[in-house]
N, C-alpha and C positions, 0 to 999 in steps of 0.2 A: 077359500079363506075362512079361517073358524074366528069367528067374532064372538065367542062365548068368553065371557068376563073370567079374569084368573082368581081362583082361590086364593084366603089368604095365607095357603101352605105354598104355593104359587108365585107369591109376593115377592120381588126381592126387596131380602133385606137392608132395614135402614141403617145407615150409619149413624143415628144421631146419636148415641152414647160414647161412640169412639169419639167425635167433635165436645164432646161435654168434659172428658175424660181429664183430669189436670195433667197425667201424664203427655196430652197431645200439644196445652197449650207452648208457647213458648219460651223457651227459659229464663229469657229476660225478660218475659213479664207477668211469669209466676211467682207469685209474693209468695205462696203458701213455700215454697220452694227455696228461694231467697232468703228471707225471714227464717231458716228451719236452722237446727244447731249445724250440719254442714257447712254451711255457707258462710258461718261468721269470719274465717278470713278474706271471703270476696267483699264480705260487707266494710270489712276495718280499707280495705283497699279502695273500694268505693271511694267514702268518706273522705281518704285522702287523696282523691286523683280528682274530685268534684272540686274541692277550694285550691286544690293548686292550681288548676285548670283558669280557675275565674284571676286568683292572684296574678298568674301570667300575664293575664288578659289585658290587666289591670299594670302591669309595671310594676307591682310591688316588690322590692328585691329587701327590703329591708326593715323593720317596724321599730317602734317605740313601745312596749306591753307594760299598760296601766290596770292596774287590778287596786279594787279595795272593797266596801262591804258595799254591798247591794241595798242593804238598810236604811244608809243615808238619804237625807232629804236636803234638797236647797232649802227648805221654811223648817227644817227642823230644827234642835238645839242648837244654842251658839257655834260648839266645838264641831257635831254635822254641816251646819252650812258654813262652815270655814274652809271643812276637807274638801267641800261639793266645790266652792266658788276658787280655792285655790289648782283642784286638779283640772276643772274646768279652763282657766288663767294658763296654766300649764301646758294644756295639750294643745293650746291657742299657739302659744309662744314656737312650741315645736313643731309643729304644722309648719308655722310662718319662716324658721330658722333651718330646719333639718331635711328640706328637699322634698315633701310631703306633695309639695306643690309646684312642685320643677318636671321637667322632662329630660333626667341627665341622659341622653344617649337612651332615650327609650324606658329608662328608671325611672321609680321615685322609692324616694328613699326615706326612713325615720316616719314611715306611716303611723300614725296610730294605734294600737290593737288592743281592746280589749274583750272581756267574755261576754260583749252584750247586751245583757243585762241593765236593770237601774241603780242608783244609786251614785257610788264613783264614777262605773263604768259606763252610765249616762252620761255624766258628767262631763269627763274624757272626749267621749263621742261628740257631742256640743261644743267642748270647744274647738275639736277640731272643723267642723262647721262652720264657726262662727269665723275661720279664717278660713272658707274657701276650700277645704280639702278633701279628701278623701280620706274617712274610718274607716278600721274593719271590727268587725263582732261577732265573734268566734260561740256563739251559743250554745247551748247543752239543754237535750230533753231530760226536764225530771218530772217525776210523779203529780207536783204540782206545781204544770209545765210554767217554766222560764218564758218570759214574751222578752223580742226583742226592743230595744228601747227603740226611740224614734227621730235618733242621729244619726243612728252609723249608717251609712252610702247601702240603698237599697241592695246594689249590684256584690258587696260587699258583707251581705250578713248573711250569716251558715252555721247551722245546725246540725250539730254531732248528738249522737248516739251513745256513744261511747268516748268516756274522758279520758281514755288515751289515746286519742287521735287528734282529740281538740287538745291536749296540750304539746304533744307534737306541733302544732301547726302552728301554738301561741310562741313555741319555744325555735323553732327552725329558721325563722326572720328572724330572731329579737338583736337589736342593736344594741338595747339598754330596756332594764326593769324598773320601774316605777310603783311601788308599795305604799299604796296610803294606808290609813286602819281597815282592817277588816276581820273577819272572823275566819272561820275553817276553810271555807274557798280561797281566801288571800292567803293566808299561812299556808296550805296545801302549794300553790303556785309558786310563793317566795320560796318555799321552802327545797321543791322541787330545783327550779333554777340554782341552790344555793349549795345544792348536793351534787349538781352538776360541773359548776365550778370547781368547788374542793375538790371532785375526783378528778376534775382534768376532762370531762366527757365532754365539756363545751368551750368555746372560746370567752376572754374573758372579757365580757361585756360588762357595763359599769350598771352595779344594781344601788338604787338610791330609797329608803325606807322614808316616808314623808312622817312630821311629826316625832320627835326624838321622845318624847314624854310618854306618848303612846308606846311606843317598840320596847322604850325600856320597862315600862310597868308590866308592859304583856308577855314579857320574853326576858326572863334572867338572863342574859348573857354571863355575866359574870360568874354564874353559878355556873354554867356549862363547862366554863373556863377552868375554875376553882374545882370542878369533881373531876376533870381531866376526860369529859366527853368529845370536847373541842379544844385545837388550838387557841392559842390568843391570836396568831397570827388568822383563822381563820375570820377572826370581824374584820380585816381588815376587804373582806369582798364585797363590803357594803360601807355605804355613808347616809350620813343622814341630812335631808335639810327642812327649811321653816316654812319655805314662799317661794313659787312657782320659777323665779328667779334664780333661790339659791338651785332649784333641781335643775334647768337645766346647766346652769353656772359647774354644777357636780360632776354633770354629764359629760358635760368639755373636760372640765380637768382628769376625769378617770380613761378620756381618748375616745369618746363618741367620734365618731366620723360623720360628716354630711358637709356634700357639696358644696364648696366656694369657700370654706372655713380655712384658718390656719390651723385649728388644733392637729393634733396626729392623728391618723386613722385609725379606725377600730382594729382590734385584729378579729373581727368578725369576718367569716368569708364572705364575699359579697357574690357565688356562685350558690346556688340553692340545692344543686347536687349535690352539692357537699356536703352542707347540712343534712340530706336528706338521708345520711348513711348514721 
């Protein structure tokens, strides 16, 4: 038996460079890979199979989306802490009214939804809370990243990458839209839903603009009218009202649907496959 020690030309060789290799790791859980410009369709699919996943989970067949400026403060100016403590009042009423807190047959329905965020969509979130139910908070990473506020139902807040998935997902529930003031995030959102309507691409949910003083001053309508960019018949996909009241009092009469009401049903589909085309 030769007992004499092998060279290191003798050696066999190591594999530790094939195991180091990203090529070897595995593909779901290579970020460098993932992350890389290929993959951005598996990513936009990601995004959206993650919160429908959890929404399922969750019953959510149908939402309430509140959007308004992140800006506001409860202690700030008069006119902020009116929007704050009315949308708040608001999202209370519909929680408690629109099946938020039901179990229709495994549903809930007229959840909450807003982006997350503080301000309105703090607001929102709270008072859905403050009646027992369940937010959702549809979040977005930006540069100087968005935290989510500290209402919306842990199980229930999600974090997109991309704002076309996150408004997908605000817009595929929505039962009814809700507009307080806001800046380019709200006008982007309202405006979205608003272009969806006019074309016919979505069911006609009833959209309610809070604060008539604010929309009018921020938004010519009548000029749009008057240079012939819009119908006139096209204001009529929106209303306005004053007090948490009148919104959801809006919401009935334009045919919100939720459970145990007489009003009419939504002609929203209440199948999420459907929406999801």
């Amino acid at each position: 038996m030769n007992d004499t020690p092998q060279t290191s030309e003798e050696a066999l060789p190591s594999n530790v460079e094939q195991l180091r290799s990203p090529a070897y790791t595995l593909a779901a859980l290579d970020q460098g890979f993932l992350l890389g410009d290929s993959m951005r369709g598996v990513r936009f699919l990601l995004e959206y199979a993650k919160a429908e996943e959890c929404l399922r989970s969750w019953g959510v067949r149908s939402t309430i989306v509140v959007f308004g400026s992140a800006r506001v403060r409860e202690d700030g100016p008069e006119s902020h802490a009116r929007w704050y403590r009315e949308a708040r009042a608001f999202a209370r009423v519909a929680s408690e009214r629109g099946g938020a807190l039901t179990s229709n047959g495994g549903h809930r329905d007229n959840v909450i939804a807003t982006g997350g965020g503080p301000g309105i969509m703090e607001a929102a979130n709270r008072g859905a809370g403050d009646a027992g139910a369940p937010s959702i908070g549809f979040n977005i990473t930006l540069p100087e990243e968005q935290q989510p506020n500290p209402y919306s139902t842990p199980a229930l807040t999600f974090r997109f990458h991309y704002f076309a998935m996150r408004k997908m997902h605000l817009a595929m529930r929505a039962n009814a839209l809700v507009a307080f003031p806001g800046g380019f995030g709200t006008f982007d959102e309202l405006f979205e839903i608003l272009t969806l309507r006019q074309t016919k691409k979505a069911p006609a949910i009833p959209i309610v603009l809070f604060d008539e003083q604010y929309w009018r001053s921020a938004v010519n309508f009548e000029a749009l009218i008057d240079s012939g960019t819009i119908d006139r018949s096209d204001c009529d996909l929106f209303r306005f009202a004053e007090t948490s009241e009148d919104i959801w009092s809006e919401l009935l009469s334009c045919g919100l649907g939720a459970p145990g009401l007489s009003c009419p049903a939504s002609q929203f589909s209440r199948t999420t496959s459907s929406n999801a085309s």
